[in-house]
RODRENKE-809241 format. One line per field, with one value per residue (C-alpha): residue number from 1; chain; z, x, y. Coordinates in steps of 0.001 Angstrom, whole numbers, padded with zeros to 6 digits, always signed. Layout:
N
n: c(NUM/...)
chain: c(A/...)
up: c(Z/...)
east: c(X/...)
north: c(Y/...)
//
This chain:
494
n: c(1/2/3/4/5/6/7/8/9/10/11/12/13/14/15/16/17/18/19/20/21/22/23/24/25/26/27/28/29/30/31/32/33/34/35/36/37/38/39/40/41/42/43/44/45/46/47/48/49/50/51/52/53/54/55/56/57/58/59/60/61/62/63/64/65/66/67/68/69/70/71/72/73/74/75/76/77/78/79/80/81/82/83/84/85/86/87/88/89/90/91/92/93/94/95/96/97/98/99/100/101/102/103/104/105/106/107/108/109/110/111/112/113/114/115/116/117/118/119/120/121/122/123/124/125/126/127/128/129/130/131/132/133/134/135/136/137/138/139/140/141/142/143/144/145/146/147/148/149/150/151/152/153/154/155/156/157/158/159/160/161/162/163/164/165/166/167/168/169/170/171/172/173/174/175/176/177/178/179/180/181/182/183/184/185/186/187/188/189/190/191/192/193/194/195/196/197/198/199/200/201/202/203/204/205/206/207/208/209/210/211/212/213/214/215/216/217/218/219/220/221/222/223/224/225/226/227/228/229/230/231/232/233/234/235/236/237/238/239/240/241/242/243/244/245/246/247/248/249/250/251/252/253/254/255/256/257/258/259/260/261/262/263/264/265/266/267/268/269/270/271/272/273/274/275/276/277/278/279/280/281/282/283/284/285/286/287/288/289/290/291/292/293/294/295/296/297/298/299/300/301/302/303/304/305/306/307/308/309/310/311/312/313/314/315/316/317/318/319/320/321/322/323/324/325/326/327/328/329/330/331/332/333/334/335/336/337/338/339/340/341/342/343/344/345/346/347/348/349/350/351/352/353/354/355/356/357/358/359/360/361/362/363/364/365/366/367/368/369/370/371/372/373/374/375/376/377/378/379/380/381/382/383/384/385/386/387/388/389/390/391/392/393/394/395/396/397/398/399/400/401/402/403/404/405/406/407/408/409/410/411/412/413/414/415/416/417/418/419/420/421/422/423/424/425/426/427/428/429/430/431/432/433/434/435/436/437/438/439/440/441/442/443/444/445/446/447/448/449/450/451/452/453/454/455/456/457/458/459/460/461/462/463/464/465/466/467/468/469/470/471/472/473/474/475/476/477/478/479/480/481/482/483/484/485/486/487/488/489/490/491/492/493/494)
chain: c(A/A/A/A/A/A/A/A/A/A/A/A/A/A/A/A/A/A/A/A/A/A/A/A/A/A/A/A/A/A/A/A/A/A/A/A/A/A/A/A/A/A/A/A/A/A/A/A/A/A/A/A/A/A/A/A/A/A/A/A/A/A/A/A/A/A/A/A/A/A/A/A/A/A/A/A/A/A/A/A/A/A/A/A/A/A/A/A/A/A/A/A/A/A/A/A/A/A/A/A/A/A/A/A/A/A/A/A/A/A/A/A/A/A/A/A/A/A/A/A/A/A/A/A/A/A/A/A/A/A/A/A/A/A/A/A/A/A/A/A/A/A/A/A/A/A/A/A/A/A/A/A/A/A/A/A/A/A/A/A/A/A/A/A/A/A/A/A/A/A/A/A/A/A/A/A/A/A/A/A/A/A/A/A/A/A/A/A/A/A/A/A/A/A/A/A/A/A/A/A/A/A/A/A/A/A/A/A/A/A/A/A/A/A/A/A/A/A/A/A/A/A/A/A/A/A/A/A/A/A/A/A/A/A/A/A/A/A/A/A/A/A/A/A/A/A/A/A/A/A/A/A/A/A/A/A/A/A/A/A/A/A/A/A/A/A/A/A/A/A/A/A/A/A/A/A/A/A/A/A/A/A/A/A/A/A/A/A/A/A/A/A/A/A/A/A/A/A/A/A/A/A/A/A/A/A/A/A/A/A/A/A/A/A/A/A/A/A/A/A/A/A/A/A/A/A/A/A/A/A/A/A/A/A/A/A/A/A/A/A/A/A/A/A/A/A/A/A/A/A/A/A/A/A/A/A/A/A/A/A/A/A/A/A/A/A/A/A/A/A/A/A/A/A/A/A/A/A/A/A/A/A/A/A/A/A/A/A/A/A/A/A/A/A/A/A/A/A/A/A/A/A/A/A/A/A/A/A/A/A/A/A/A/A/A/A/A/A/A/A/A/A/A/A/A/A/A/A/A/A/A/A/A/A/A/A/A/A/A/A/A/A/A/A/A/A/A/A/A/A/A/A/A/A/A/A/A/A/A/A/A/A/A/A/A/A/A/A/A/A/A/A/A/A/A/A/A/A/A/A/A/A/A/A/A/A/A/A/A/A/A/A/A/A)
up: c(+055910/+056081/+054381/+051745/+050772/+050504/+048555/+046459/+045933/+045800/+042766/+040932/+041084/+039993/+036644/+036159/+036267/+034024/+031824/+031909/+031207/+027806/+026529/+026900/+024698/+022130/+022015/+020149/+019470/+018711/+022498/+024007/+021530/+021677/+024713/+022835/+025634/+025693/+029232/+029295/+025821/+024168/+021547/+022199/+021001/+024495/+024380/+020939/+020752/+023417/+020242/+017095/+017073/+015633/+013987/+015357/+013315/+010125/+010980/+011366/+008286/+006109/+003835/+005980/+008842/+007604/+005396/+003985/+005407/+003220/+000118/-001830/-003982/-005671/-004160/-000626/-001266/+001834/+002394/+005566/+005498/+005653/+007632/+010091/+011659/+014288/+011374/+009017/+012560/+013181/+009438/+007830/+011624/+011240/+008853/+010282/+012343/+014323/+014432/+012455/+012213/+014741/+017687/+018425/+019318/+021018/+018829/+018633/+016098/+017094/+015679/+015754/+013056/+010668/+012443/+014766/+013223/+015617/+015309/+018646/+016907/+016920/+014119/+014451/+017517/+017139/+014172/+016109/+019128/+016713/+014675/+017815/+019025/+021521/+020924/+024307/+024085/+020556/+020672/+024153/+022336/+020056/+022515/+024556/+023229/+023942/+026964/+027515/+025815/+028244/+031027/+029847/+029460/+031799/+035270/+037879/+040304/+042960/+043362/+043492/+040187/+038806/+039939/+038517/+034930/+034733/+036428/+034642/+036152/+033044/+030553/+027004/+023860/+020645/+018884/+015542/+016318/+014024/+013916/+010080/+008206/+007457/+007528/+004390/+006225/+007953/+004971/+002713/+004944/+007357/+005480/+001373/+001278/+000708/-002603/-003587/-005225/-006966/-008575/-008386/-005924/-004331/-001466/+001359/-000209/+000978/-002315/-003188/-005104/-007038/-008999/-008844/-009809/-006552/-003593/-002131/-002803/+000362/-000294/+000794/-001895/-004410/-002417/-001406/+001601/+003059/+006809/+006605/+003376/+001483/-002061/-004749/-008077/-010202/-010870/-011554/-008797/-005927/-006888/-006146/-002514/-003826/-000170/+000577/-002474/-002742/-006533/-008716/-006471/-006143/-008054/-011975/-013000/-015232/-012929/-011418/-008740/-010904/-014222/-015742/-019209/-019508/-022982/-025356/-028685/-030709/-032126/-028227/-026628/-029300/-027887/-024194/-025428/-025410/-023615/-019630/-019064/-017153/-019688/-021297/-017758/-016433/-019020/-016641/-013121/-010654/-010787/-007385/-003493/-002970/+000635/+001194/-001099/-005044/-008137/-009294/-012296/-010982/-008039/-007183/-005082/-006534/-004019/-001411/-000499/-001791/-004406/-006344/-009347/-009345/-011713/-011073/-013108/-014152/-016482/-018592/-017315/-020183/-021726/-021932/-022122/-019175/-018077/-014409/-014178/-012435/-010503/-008367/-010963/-011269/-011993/-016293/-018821/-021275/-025689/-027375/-028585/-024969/-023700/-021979/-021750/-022024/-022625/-019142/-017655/-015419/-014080/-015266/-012832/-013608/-010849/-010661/-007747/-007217/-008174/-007653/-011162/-010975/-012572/-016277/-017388/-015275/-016435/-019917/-019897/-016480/-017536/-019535/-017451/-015249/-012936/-009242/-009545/-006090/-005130/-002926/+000123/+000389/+003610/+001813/-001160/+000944/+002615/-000979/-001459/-000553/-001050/+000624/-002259/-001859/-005411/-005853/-009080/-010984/-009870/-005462/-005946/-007468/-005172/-002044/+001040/+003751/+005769/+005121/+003073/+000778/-001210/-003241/-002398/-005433/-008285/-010950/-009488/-012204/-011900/-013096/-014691/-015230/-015923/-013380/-014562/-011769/-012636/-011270/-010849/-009046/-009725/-011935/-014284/-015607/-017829/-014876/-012200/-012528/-014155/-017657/-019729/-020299/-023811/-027035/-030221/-031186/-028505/-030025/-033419/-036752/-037895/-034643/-032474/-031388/-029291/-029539/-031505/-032030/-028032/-028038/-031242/-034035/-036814/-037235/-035895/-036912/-037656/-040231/-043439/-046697/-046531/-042936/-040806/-038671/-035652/-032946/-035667/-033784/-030823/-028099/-026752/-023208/-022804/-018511/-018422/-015529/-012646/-011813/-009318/-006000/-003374/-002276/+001510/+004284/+005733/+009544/+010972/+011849)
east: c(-032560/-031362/-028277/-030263/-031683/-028719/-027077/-030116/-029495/-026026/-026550/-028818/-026366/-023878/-026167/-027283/-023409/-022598/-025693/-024133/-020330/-021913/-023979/-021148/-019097/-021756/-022700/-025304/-027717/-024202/-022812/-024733/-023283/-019206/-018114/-015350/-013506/-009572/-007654/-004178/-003265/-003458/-005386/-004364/-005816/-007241/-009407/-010564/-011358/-014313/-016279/-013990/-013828/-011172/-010025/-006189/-005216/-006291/-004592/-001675/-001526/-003128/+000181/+000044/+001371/+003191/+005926/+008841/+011569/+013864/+012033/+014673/+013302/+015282/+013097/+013805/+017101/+017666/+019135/+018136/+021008/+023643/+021789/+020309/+016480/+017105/+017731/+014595/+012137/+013352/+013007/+010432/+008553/+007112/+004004/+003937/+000915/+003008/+002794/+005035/+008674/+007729/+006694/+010187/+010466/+007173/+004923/+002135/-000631/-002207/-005651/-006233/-003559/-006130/-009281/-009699/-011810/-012433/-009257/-007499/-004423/-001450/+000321/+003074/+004019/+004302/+006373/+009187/+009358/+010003/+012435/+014058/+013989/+011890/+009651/+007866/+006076/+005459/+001870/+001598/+002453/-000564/-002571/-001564/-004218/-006543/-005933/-006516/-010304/-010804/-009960/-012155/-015455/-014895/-016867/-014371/-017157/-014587/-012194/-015107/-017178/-013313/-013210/-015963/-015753/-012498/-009140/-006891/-007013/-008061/-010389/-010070/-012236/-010435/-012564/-013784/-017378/-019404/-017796/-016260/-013476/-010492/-011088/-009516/-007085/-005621/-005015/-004185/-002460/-000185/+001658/+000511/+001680/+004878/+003194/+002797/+006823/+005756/+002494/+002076/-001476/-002977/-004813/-002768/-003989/-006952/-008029/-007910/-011617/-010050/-008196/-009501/-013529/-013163/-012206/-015373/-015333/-014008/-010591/-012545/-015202/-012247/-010054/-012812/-011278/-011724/-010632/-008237/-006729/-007212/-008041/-005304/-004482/-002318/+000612/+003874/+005929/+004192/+006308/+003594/+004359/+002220/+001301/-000755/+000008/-003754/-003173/-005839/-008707/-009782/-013258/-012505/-014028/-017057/-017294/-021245/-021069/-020204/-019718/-020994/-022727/-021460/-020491/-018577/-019571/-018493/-015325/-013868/-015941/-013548/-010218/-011359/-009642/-006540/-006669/-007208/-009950/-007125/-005047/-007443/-008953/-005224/-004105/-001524/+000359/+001126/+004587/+006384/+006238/+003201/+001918/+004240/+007067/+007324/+006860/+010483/+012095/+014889/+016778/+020460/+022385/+025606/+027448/+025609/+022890/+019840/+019542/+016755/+015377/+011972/+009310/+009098/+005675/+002717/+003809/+001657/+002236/+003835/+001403/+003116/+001852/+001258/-000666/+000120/+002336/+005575/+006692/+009991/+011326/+011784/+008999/+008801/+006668/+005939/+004984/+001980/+002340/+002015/-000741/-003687/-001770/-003499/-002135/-002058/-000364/+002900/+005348/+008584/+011403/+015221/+017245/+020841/+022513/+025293/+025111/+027621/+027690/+027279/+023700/+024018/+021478/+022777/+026365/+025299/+022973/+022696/+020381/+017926/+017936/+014732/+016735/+016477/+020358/+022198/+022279/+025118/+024237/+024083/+026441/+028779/+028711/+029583/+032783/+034084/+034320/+038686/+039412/+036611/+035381/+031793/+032236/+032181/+034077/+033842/+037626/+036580/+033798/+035288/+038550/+036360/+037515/+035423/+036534/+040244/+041437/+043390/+040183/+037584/+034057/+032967/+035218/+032468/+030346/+028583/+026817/+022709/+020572/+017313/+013637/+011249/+007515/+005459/+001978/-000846/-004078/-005403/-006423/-008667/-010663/-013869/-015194/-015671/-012963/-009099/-005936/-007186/-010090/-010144/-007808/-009601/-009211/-007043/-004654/-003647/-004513/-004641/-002791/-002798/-001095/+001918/+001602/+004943/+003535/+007006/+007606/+004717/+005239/+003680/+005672/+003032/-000563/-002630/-005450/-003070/-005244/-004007/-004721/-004423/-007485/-008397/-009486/-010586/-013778/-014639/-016848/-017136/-020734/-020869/-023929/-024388/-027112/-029733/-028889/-024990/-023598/-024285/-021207/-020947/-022195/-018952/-019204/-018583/-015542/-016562)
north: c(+001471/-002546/-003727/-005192/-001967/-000084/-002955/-002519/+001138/+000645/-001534/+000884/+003663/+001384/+000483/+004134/+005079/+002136/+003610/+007261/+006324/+004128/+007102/+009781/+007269/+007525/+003703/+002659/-000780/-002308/-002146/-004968/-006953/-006397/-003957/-002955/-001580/-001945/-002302/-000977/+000451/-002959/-004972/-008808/-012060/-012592/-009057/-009543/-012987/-012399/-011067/-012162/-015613/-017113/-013731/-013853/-016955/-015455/-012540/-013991/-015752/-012917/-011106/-008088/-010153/-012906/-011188/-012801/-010639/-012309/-010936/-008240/-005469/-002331/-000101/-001011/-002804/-004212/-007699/-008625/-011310/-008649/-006334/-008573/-008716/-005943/-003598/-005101/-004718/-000597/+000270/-002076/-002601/+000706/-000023/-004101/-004053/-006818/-010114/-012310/-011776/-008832/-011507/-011890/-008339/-008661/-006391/-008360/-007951/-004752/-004032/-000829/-000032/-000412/-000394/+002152/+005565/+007521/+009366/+008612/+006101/+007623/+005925/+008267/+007792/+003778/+004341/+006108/+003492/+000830/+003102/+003671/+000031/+000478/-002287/-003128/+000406/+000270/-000542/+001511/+004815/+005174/+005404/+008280/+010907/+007625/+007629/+011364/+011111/+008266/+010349/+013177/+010968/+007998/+008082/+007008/+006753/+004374/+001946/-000747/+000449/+000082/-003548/-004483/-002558/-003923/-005090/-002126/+001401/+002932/+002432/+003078/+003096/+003293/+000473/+001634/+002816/+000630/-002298/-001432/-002366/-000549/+003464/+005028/+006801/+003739/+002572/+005780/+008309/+005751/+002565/+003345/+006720/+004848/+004486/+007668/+008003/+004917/+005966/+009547/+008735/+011516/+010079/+011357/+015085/+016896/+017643/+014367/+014681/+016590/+014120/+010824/+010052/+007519/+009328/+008624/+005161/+003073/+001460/-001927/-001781/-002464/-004316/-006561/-008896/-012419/-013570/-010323/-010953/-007718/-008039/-006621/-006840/-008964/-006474/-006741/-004759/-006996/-010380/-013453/-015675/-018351/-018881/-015776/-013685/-013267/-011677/-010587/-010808/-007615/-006599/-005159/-002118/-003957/-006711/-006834/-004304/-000889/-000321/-004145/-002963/+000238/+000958/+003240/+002314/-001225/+000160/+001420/-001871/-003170/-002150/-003386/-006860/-005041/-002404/-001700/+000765/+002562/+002947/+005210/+006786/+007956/+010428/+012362/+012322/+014281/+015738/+017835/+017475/+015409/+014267/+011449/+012253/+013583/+010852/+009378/+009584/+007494/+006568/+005138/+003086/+003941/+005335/+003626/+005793/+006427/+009375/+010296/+012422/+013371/+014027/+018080/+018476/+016655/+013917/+010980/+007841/+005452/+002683/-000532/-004402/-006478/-009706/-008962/-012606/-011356/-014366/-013327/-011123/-007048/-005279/-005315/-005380/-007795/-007888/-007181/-010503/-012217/-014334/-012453/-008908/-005492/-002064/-000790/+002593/+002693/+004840/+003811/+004501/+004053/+002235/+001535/-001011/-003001/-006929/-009935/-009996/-013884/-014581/-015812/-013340/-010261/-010796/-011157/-008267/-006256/-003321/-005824/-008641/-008682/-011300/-010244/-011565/-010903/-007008/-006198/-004687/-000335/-001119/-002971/-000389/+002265/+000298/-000357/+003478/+003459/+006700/+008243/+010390/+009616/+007753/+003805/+002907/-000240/-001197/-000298/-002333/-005289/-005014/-004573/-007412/-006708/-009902/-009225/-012317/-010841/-012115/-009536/-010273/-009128/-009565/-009859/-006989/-005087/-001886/-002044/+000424/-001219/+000749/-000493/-000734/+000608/+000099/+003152/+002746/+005008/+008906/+007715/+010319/+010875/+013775/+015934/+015147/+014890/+016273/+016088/+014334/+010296/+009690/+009919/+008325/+011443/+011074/+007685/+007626/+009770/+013411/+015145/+011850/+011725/+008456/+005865/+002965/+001293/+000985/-001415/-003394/-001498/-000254/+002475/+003569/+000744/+002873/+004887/+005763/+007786/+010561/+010712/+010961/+013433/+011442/+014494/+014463/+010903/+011306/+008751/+008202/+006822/+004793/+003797/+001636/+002085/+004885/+005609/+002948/+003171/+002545/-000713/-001144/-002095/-005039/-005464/-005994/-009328)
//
């Protein structure tokens, strides 16, 4: 046989071996368009911008990415000026999907923190290399069961088919198979579980179905997004960066894509002025060990370390006024006679801190104030503690000279207890599905209420008749006009 003929066969086997490796990955029509192979055990700009143009940049710039590490809440209360950026990239690193203040520890943007489904990211595993500092490997570590698919499917047929694949030594395909967005469980079961001692949700569950009417909705079809910024509400425990906030973009429950016409009958339809459909459609919480933590009653930073109460058993979330316009203030409520509010459901959470004590508005009023003021740091707190009881009084805290100037830091320090509105909007119910029915007019209204009309600005039920009516005699007609909504179809990735 002459050279060209073998180089001819040679060639052929090649293709057919090419052919063979594609099929046992389960490509389909898609792979001529975008390979989607990954070299190494990392997604960079330069591999992903073969196929997604442009796409790094508005990564980059989209609020996942570009935090403001600087940014204080109670929740977290960290102060990043106290505790320095090495501390903010091993605790608050862990859900960044890199990029931003995480290029200096060279954790670039990875990808498939929130793309990859086909169950191969080990999210885990990334988490603890950053908690641990170990920031070079970070991105490296979720792919180590990856990397033992690829081994199980690949065809290493020789050094040469290798070569010409690619330059790495192994190939691996963690790319999400159809080119979608964000997988539920990227989104859900990694970084939002931290939501779930905020607002009771119960995605992280397996039985999730079982208590919210959307569980098979895609998080995306909601949080609708453009060039990676991911649609959200306007509400008030996310304070607004008027850069990339991206507030109140998300689609509304009647907007023209689900449940536009749907009615209730004129005197509910009514109440929709003032009233989020929510507020009607999440009658009760969760209470108890949830995945991802148990809903709070309250937490402190008294003593320097975090300590929490819990909400042991199902509980109703508290209805309270909002229009969603927080600017960089605590998370709070606002009156019924504010512009553009609704009656909307939260979980209200008590939380006590430390502060300088030198805000007007703290000093005058530290548990009403919703001034972010100047928290003192949980590092700090804990030095002030002289005797070593465990206990920070009033008189350590204020006494406390960390720099040793004969000088207290803190001689105005004042000790906070301030409710926190956490707004929930998930676990959503309908007739059929969730904790407990959708609120009728009963619930609020009429002899057999007991609902708090003074907390929101009534002096009594407005609905109040003599004698007093028995309102579980009212029945609420749903009226969905055409079929029930179909789910909204994912767009690609790119």
């Amino acid at each position: 046989m002459g050279k060209m003929n073998i180089v001819l066969v040679g060639i052929t086997i090649l293709a057919f071996v090419a052919a063979g490796a594609y099929l046992s990955l389960g490509y389909n029509g898609n792979a001529a368009m975008s390979t989607h192979y990954m070299a190494d055990g990392e997604w960079t700009n330069e591999i992903c911008s073969g196929c997604h143009f442009n796409v790094y940049e508005g990564v980059q710039h989209s609020y996942h990415v570009d935090t403001d590490i600087s940014r204080w809440s109670p929740y977290e209360n960290f102060d990043v000026g106290v505790e320095g950026k090495d501390a903010w990239a091993e605790e608050c690193g862990q859900c960044h999907p890199g990029g931003g203040p995480l290029l200096e520890y060279g954790v670039s943007i990875d990808c498939m923190v929130c793309h990859e489904q086909n169950g191969l990211y080990d999210f885990e595993a990334r988490s603890e290399m950053i908690k641990a500092g170990n920031f070079e490997n970070a991105n490296f570590a979720a792919y180590a069961e990856a990397k033992v698919a690829a081994q199980q499917h690949l065809f290493f047929v020789s050094t040469y088919v290798l070569d010409v694949l690619t330059p790495s030594p192994l190939l691996l395909v963690v790319h999400d198979t159809v080119n979608g967005a964000p997988s539920d469980d990227s989104c859900a079961k990694t970084c939002h579980l931290e939501d779930v001692p905020k607002r009771a949700v119960m995605w992280g569950s397996e039985d999730y179905a079982e208590y919210d009417v959307h569980a098979e909705v895609h998080c995306v079809e909601c949080h609708e997004t453009l060039h990676h910024q991911i649609g959200r509400g306007n509400i008030t425990d996310t304070p607004n960066t008027p850069e990339n906030s991206y507030d109140d973009t998300m689609r509304s429950c009647d907007d023209g894509h689900c449940h536009q016409g749907i009615s209730h009958g004129p005197i509910v339809d009514a109440h929709l002025e003032k009233i989020a459909c929510e507020a009607c459609h999440i009658p009760m919480l969760p209470g108890g060990e949830l995945v991802g933590g148990a809903p709070l009653k309250a937490f402190s930073w008294e003593n320097g370390i975090r300590e929490e109460s819990i909400q042991t058993s199902d509980f109703k979330p508290t209805l309270a006024w909002t229009n969603g316009a927080s600017g960089y203030e605590l998370p709070h409520v606002d009156g019924r006679n504010d512009t553009n509010v609704s009656l909307t459901p939260f979980n209200v959470i008590t939380a006590t801190w430390w502060d300088v004590g030198t805000d007007a508005d703290v000093a005058a009023d530290p548990n009403g104030s919703v001034s972010i003021g100047k928290a003192i740091s949980p590092s700090h707190v804990k030095a002030a503690d002289a005797n070593g009881d465990g206990s920070v009084t009033i008189e350590e805290m204020q006494s406390f000279d960390d720099n040793g100037d004969s000088s207290p830091d803190y001689p105005n320090a004042v000790l906070r207890n301030v409710d926190l509105y956490y707004q929930v909007s998930h676990n959503i119910v309908s007739t059929e599905v969730g904790m407990a029915k959708p609120l009728k007019c009963e619930n609020c209204h009429g002899s057999t209420s007991d609902f708090n009309w003074t907390f929101i600005g009534y002096d009594s039920d407005p609905a109040e008749t003599d004698p007093p009516t028995n309102f579980s005699e009212k029945v609420i007609i749903v009226k969905v006009p055409g079929a029930k909504p179909v789910e909204v179809e994912r767009e690609p990735a790119f």
